[in-house]
DRENNU-584142 format. One line per 3 residues: number of its first residue (from 0); their letters; for each residue x, y, z of C-alpha. Coordinates in steps of 0.001 Angstrom, whole numbers, plus 500000, padded with zeros to 6 digits. Layout:
% residues N
NUM	a	X/Y/Z  ... $
***
This chain:
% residues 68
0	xxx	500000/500000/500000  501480/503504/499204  501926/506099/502096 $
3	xxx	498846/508216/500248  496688/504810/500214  497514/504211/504139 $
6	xxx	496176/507886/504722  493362/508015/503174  492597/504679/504884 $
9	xxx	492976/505767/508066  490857/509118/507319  487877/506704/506278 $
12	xxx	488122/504648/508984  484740/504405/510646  484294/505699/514180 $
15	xxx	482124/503983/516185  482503/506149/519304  483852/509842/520016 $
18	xxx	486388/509135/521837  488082/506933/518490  489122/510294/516597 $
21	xxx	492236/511505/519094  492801/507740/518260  492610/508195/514591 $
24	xxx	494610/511610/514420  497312/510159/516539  497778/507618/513764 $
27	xxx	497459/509789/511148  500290/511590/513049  502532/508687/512881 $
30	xxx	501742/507748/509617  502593/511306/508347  506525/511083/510727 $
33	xxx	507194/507496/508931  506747/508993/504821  508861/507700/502152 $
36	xxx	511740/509825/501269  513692/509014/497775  517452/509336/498089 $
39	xxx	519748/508612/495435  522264/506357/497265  520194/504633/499556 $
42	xxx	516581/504520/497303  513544/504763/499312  513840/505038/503318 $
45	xxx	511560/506286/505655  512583/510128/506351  512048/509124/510204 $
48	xxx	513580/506340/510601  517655/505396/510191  519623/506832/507307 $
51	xxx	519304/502976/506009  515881/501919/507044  513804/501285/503667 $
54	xxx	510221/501406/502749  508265/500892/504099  509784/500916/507942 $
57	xxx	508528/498603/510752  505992/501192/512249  504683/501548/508792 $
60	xxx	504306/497406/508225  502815/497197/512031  499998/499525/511269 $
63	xxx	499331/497939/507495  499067/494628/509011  496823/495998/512014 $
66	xx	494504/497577/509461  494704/495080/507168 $
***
């Protein structure tokens, strides 16, 4: 899933309670940290994460797979 894909994902997400959207933005917020950054010598790594981290990074799989 692309970085745009796993945003707008999490923006449709339904909320079954109030108290889910601090929730929701706080993933958002992690989501938006952990974006792909192109580099010429190292291709695409998370801009958050290590210099050599590609990807997409751990904390990007974990909350694909949660949402999944």
């Amino acid at each position: 899933m692309t970085h745009e894909e796993l945003l707008k994902k999490i923006y449709s997400m339904e909320l079954r309670y109030a108290n889910e959207k601090p929730r929701r933005e706080a993933l958002r917020a992690v989501v938006e940290l952990h974006k792909p950054y192109p580099t010429k010598r190292f291709g695409i790594i998370c801009k958050e994460c290590e210099i050599s981290t590609d990807y997409p990074c751990p904390t990007i799989q974990a909350i694909e797979k949660e949402l999944a």
